[in-house]
Backbone as JSON Lines, residues from 0, in Angstrom:
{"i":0,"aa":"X","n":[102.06,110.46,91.33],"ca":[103.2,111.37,91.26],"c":[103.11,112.35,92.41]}
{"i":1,"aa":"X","n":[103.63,112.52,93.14],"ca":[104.03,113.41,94.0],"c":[104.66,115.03,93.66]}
{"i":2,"aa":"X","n":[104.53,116.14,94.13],"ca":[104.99,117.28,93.38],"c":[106.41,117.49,93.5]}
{"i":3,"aa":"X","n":[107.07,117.92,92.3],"ca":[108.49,118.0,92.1],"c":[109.26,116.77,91.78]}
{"i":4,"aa":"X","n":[108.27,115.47,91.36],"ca":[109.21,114.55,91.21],"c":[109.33,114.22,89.72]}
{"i":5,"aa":"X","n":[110.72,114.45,89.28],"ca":[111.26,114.42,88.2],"c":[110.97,112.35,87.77]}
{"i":6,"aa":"X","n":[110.74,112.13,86.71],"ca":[110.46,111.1,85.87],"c":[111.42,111.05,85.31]}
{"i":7,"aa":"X","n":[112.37,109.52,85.46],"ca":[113.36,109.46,83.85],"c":[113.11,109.45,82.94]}
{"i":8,"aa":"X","n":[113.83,109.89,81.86],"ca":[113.97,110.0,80.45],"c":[114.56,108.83,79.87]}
{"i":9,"aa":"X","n":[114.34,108.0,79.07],"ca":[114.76,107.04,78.65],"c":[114.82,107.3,76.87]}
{"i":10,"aa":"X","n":[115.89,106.67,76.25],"ca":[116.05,106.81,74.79],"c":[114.87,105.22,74.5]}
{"i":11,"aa":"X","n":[114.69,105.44,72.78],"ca":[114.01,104.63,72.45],"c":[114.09,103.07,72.3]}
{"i":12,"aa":"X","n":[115.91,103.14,72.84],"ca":[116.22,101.92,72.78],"c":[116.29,101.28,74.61]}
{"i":13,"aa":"X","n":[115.63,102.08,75.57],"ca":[115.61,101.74,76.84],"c":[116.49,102.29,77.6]}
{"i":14,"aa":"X","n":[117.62,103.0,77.04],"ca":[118.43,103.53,78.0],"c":[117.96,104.36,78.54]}
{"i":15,"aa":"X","n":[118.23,104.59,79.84],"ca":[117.96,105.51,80.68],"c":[119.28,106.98,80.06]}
{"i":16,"aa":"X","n":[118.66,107.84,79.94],"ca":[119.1,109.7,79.86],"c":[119.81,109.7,81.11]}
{"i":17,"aa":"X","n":[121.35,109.65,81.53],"ca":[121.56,109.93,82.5],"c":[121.39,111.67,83.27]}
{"i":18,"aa":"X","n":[120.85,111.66,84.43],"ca":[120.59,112.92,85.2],"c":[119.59,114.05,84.03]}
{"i":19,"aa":"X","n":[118.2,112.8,83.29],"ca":[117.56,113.95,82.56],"c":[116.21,113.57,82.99]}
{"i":20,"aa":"X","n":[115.6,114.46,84.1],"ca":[114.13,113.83,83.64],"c":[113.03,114.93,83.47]}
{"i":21,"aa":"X","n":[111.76,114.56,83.67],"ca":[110.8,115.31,82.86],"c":[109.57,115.35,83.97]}
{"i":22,"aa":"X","n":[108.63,116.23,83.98],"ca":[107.38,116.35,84.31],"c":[106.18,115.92,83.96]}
{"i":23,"aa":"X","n":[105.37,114.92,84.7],"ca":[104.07,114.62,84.02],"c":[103.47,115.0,83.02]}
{"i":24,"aa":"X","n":[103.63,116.05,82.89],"ca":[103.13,116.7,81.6],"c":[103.81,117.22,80.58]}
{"i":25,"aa":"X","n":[105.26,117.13,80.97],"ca":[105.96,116.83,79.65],"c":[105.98,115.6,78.76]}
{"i":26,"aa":"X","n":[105.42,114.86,79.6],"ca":[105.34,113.3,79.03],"c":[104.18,112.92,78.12]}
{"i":27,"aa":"X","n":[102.84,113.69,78.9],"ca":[101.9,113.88,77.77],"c":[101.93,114.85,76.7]}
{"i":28,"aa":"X","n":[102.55,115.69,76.66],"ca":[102.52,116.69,75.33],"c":[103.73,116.14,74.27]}
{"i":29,"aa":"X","n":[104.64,115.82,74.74],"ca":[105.36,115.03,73.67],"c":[105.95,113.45,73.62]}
{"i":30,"aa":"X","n":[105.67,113.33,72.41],"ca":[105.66,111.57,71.82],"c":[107.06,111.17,71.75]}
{"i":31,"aa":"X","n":[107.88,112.19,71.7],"ca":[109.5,111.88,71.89],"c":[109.71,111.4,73.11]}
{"i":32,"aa":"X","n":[109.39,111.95,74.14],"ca":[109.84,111.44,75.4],"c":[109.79,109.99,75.92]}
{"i":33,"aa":"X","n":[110.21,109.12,76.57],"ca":[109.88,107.63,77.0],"c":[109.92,107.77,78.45]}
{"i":34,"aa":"X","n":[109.21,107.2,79.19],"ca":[109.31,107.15,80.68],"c":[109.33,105.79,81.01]}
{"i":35,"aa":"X","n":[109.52,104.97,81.64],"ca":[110.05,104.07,82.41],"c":[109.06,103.92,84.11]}
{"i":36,"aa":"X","n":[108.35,102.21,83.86],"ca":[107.15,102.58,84.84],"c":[108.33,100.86,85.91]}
{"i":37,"aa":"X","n":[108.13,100.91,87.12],"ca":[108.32,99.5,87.04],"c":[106.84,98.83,87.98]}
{"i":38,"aa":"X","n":[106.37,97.73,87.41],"ca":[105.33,97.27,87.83],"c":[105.66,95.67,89.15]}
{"i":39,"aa":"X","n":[105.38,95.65,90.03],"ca":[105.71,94.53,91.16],"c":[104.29,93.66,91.18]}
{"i":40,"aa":"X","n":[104.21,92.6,91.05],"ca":[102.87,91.77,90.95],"c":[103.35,90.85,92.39]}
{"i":41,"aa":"X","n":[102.39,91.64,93.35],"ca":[102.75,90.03,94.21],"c":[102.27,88.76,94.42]}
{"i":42,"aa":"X","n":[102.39,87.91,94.58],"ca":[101.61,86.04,94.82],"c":[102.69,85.59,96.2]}
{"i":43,"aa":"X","n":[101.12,84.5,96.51],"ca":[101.55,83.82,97.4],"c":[101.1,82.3,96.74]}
{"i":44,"aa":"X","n":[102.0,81.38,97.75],"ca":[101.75,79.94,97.37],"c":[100.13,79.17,98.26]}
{"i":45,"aa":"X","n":[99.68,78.88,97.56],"ca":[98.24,78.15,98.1],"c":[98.25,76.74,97.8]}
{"i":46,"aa":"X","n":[97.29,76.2,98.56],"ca":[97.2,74.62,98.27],"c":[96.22,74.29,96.8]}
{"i":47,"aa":"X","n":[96.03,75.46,96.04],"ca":[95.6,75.49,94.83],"c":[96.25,75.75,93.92]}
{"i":48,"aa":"X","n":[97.31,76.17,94.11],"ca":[98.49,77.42,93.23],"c":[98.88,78.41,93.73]}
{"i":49,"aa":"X","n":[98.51,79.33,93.47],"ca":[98.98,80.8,93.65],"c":[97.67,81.37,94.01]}
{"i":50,"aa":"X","n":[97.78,82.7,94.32],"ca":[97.08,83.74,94.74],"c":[97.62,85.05,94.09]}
{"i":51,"aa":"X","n":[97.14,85.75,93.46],"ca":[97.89,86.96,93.47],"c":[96.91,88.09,94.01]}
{"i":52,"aa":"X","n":[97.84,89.74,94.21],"ca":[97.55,90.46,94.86],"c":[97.4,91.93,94.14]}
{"i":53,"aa":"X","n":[95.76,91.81,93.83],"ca":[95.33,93.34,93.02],"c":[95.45,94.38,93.97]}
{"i":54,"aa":"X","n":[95.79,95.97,93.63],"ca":[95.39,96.96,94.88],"c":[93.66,97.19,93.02]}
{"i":55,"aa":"X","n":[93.07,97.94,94.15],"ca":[91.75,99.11,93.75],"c":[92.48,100.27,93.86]}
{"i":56,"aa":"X","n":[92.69,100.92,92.88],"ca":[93.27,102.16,93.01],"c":[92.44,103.02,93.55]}
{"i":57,"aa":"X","n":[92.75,104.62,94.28],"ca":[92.09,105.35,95.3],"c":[90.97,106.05,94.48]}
{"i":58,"aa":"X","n":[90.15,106.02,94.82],"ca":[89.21,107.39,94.0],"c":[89.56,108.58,93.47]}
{"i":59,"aa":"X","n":[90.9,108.87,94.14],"ca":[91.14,109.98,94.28],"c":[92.15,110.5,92.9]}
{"i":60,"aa":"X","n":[92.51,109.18,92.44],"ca":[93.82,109.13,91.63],"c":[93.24,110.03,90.34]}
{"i":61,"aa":"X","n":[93.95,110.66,89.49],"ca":[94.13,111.34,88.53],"c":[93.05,110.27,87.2]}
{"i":62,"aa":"X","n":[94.2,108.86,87.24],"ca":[93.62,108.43,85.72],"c":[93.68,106.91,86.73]}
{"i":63,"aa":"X","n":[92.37,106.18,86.09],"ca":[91.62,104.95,86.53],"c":[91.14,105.15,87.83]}
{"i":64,"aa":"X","n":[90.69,105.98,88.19],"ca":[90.25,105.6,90.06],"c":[89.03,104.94,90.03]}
{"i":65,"aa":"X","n":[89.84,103.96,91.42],"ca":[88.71,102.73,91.46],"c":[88.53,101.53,90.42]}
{"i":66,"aa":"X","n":[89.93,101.22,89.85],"ca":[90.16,100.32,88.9],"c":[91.4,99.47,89.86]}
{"i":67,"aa":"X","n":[91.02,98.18,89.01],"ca":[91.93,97.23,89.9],"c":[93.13,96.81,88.81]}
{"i":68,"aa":"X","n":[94.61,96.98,89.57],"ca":[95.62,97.13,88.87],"c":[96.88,96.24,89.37]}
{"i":69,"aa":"X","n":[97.42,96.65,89.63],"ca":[99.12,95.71,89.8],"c":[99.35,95.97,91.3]}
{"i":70,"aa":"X","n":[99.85,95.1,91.75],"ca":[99.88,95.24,93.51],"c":[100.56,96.45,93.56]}
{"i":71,"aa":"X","n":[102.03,96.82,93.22],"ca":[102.43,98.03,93.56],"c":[103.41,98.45,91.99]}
{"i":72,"aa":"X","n":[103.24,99.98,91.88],"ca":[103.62,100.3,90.59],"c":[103.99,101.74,90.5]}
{"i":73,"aa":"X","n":[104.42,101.91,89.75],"ca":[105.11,103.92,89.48],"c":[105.9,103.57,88.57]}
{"i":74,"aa":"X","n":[105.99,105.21,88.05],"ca":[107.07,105.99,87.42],"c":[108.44,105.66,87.79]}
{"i":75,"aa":"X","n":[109.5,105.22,87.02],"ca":[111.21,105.77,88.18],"c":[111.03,106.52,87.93]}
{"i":76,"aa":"X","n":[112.11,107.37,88.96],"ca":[112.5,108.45,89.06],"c":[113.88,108.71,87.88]}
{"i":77,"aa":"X","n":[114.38,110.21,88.22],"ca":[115.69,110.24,87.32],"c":[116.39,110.13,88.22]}
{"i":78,"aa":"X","n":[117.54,108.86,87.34],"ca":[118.91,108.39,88.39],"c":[118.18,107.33,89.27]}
{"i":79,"aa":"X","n":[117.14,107.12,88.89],"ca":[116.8,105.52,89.99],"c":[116.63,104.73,88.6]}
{"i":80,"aa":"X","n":[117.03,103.44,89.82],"ca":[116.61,102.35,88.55],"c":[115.88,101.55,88.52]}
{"i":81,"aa":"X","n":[115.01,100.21,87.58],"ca":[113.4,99.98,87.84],"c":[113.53,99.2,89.24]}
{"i":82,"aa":"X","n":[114.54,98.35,89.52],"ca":[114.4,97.76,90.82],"c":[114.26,98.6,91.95]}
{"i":83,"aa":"X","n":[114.89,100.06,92.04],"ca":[114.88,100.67,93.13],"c":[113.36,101.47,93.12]}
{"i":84,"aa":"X","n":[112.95,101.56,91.64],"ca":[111.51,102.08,91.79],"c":[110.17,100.97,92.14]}
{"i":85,"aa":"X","n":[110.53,99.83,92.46],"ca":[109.84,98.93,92.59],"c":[110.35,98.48,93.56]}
{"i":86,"aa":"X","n":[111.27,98.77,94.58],"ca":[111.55,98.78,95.99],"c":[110.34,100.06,96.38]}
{"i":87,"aa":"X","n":[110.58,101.19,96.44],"ca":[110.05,102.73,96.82],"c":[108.68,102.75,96.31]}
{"i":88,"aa":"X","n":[108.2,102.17,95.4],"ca":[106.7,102.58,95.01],"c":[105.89,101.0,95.98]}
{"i":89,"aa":"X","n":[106.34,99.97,96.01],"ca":[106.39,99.24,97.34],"c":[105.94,99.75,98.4]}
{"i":90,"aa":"X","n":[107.08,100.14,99.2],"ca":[106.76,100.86,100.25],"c":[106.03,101.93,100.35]}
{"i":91,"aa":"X","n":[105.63,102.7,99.44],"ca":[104.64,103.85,99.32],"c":[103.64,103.32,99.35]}
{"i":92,"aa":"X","n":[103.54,102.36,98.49],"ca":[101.75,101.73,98.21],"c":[101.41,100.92,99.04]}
{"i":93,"aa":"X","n":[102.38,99.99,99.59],"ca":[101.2,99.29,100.63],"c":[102.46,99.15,101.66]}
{"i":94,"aa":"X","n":[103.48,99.67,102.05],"ca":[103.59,99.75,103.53],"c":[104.79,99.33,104.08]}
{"i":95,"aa":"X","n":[105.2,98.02,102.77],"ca":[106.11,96.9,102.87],"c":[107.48,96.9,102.54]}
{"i":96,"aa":"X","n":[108.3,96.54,102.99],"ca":[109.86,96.61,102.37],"c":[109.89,95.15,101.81]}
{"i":97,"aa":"X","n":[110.4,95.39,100.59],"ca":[111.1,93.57,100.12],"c":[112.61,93.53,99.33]}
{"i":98,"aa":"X","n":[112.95,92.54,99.41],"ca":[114.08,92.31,99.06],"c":[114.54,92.35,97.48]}
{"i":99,"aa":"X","n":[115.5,93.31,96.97],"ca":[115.7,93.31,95.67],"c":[116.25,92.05,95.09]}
{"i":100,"aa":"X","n":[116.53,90.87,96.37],"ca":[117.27,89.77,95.37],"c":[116.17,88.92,95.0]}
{"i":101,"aa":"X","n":[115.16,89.13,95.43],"ca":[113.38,87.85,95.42],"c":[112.77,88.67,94.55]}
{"i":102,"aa":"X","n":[113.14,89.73,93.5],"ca":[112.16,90.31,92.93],"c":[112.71,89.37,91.52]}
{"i":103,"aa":"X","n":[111.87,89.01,90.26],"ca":[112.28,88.34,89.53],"c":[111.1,88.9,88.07]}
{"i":104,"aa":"X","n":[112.0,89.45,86.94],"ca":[111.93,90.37,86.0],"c":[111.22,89.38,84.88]}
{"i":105,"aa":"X","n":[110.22,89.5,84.96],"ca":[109.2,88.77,84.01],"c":[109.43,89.4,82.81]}
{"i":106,"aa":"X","n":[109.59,90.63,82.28],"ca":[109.74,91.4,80.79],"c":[110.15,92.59,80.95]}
{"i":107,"aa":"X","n":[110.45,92.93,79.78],"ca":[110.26,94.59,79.78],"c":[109.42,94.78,78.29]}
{"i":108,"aa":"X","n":[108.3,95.43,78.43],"ca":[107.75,95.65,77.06],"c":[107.34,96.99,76.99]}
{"i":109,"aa":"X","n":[106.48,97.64,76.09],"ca":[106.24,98.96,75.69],"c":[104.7,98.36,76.3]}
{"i":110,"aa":"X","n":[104.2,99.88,76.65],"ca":[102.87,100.05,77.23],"c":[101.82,99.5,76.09]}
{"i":111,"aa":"X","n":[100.74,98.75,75.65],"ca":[99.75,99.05,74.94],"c":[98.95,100.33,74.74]}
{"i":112,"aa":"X","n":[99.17,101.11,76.39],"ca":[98.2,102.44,76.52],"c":[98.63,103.4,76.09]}
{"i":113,"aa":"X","n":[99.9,103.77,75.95],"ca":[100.66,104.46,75.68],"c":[102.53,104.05,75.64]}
{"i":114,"aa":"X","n":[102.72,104.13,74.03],"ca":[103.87,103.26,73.6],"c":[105.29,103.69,74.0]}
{"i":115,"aa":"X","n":[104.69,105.01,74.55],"ca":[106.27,105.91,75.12],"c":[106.5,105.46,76.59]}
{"i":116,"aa":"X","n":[105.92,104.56,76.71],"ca":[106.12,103.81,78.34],"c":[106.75,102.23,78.19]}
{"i":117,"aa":"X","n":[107.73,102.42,78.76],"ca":[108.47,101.23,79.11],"c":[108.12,100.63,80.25]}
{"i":118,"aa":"X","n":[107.73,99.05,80.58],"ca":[106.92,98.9,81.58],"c":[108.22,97.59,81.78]}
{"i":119,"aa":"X","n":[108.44,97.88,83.43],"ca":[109.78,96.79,83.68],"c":[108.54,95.82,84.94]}
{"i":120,"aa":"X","n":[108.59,94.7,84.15],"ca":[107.36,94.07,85.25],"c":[107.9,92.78,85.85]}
{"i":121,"aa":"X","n":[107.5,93.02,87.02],"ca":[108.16,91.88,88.16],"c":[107.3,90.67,88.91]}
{"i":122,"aa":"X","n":[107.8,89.97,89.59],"ca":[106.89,89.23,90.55],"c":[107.83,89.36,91.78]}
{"i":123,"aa":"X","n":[106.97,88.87,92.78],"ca":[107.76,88.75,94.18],"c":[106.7,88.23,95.1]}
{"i":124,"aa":"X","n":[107.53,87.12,95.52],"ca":[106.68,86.42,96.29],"c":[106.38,86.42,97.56]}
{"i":125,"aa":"X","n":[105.09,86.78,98.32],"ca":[104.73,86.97,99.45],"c":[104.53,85.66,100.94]}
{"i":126,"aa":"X","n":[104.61,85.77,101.9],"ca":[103.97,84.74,102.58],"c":[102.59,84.84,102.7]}
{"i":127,"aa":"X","n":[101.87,85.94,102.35],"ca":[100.47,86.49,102.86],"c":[99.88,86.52,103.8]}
{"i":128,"aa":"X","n":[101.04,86.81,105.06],"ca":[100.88,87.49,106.19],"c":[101.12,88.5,106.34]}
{"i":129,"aa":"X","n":[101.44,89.5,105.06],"ca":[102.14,90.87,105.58],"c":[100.74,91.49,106.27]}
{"i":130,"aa":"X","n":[100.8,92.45,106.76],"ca":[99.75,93.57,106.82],"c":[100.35,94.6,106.41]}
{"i":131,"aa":"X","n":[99.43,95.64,105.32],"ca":[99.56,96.26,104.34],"c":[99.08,97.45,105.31]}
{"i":132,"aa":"X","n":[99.47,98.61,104.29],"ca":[99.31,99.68,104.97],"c":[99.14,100.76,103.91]}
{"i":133,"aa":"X","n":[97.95,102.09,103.7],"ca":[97.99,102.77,102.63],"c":[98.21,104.04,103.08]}
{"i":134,"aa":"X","n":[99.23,104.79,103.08],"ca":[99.33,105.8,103.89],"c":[99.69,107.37,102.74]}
{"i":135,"aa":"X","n":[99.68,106.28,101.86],"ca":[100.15,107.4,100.67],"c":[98.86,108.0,99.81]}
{"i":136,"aa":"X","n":[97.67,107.14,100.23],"ca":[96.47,107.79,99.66],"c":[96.4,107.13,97.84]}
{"i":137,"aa":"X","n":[97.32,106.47,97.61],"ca":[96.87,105.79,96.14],"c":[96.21,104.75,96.41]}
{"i":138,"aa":"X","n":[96.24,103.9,97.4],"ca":[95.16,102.49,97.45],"c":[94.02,102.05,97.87]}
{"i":139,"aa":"X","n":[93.35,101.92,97.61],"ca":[92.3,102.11,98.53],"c":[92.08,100.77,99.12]}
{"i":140,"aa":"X","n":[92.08,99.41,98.53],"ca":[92.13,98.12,99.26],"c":[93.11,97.52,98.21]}
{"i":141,"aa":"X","n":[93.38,96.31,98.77],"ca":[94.03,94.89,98.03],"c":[93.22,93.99,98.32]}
{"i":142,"aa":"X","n":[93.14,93.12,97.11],"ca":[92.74,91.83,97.24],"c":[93.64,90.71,96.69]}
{"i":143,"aa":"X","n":[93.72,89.54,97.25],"ca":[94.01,88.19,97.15],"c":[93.06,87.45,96.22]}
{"i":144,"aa":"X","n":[92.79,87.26,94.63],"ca":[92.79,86.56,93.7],"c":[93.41,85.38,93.29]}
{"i":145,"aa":"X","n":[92.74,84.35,93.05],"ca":[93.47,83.06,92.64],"c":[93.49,83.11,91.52]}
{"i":146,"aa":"X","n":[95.33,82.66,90.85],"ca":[95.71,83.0,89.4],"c":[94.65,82.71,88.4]}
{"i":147,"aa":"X","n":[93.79,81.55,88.95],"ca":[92.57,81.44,87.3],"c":[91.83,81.75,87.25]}
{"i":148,"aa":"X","n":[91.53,82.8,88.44],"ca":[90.41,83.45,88.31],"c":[91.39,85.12,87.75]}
{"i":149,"aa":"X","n":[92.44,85.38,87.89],"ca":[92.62,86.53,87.1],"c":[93.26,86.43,86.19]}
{"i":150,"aa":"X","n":[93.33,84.97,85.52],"ca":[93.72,85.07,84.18],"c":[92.07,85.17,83.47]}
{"i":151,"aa":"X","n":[91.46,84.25,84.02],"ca":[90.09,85.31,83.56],"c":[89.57,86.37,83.28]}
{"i":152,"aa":"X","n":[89.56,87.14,84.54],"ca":[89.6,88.58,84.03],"c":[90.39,89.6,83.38]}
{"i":153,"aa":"X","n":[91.41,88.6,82.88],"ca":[92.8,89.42,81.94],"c":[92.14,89.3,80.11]}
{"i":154,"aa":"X","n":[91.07,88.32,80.19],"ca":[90.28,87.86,78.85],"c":[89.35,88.99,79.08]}
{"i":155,"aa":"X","n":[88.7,89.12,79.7],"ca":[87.91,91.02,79.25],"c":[87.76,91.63,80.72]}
{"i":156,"aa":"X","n":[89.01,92.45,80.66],"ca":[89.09,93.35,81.84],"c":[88.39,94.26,82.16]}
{"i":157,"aa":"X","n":[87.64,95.08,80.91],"ca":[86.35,95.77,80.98],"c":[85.36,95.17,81.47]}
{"i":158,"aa":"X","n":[85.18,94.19,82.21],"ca":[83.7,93.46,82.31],"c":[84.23,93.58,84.12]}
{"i":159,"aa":"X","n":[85.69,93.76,84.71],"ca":[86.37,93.02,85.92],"c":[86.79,94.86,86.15]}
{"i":160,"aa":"X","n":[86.99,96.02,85.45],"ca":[87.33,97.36,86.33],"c":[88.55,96.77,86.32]}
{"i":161,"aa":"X","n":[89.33,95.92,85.56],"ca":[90.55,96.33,85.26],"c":[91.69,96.74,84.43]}
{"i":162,"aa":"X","n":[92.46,97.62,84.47],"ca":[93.39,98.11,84.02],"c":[93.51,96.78,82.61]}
{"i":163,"aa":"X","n":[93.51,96.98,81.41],"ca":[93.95,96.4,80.0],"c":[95.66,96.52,80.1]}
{"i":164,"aa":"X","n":[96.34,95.54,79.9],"ca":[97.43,95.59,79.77],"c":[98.08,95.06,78.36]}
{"i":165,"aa":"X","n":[96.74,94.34,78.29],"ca":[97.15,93.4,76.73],"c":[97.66,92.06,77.1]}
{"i":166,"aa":"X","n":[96.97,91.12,76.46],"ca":[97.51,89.77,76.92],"c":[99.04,89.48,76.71]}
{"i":167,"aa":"X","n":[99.71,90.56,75.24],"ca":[101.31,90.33,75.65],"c":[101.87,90.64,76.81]}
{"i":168,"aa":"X","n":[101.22,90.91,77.78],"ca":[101.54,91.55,78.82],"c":[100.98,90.37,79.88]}
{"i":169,"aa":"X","n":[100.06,90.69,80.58],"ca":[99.54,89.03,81.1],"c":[100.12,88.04,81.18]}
{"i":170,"aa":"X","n":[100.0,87.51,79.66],"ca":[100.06,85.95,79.59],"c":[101.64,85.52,80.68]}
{"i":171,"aa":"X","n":[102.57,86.39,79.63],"ca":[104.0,85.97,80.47],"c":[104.0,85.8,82.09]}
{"i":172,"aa":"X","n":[103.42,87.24,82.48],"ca":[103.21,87.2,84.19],"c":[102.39,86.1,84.92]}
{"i":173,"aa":"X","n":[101.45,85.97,84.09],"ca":[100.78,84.54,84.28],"c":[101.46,83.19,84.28]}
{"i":174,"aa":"X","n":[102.33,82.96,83.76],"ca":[103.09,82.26,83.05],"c":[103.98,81.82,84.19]}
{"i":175,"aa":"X","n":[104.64,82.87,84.65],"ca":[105.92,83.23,85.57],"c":[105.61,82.67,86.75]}
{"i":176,"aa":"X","n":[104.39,83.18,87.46],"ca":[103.82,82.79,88.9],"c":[103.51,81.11,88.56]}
{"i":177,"aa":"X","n":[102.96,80.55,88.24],"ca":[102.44,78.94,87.44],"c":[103.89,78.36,87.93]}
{"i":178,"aa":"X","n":[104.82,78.62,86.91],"ca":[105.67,78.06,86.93],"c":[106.7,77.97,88.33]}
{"i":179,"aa":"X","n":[106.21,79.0,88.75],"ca":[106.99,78.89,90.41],"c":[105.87,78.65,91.47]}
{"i":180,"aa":"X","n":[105.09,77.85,91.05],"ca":[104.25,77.32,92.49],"c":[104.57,75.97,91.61]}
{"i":181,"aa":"X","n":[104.63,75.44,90.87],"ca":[104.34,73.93,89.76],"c":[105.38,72.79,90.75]}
């Protein structure tokens, strides 16, 4: 989070609160509120399958530093919407612009970590030539993982430093990439 940046408000049924949002820490002190995260998983095609693309979050970060998580991810904002926050947290986190028509909406589910989070989770597929860039101070590296080796570590992420999402969460994204290299 960056300072002054307002978080949407979302009702319990997903709508977005038009022009209402909230402060980090309005979000932790009350259970009424819903925020709205959108998550971008990237893969590339290999002569094995897929590849996908963890960042290590920075040391520096507030909550998990130095845990390995979703290629690029955030909060929306208020008055943005999850595609445009998964355009912008993109380009913040590693450097890259991509196209909103190649991004492709694997779910929307409630957080396991916290249920007042709506998590809009994507894929988008890379050539894995970009060169990445961390200029925003949340990443500290990316790595290139082959899908069965991180559906592995999606079976005990505590053992792998990564982020628990819950296999309702996983499996589908897992699922999604498979089916578009097959």
């Amino acid at each position: 989070m960056h300072d002054g940046e307002l978080w949407q408000v979302f009702l319990e049924n997903g709508q977005p609160v038009s022009g209402r949002g909230a402060i980090d820490d309005d979000f932790t002190h009350s259970d009424s509120l819903v925020m709205g995260n959108a998550h971008v998983w990237m893969w590339r095609k290999t002569s094995q399958g897929a590849d996908i693309l963890l960042q290590k979050r920075a040391l520096t970060k507030k909550t998990s530093p130095g845990f390995y998580h979703i290629s690029a991810a955030g909060h929306i904002n208020v008055d943005e919407s999850p595609i445009e926050a998964a355009l912008r947290e993109t380009k913040e986190e590693l450097g890259i612009a991509i196209s909103p028509s190649q991004l492709y909406l694997v779910h929307v589910t409630r957080s396991t970590r916290h249920l007042q989070s709506l998590l809009y989770v994507y894929t988008y597929q890379l050539s894995g030539n970009e060169a990445f860039s961390f200029d925003d101070g949340e990443v500290e590296l990316v790595e290139w993982l082959f899908i069965d080796r991180f559906y592995d570590m999606t079976r005990k992420p505590q053992d792998h430093n990564l982020i628990d999402q819950g296999q309702a969460y996983f499996d589908p994204l897992i699922a999604a990439i498979k089916r578009h290299t097959a």
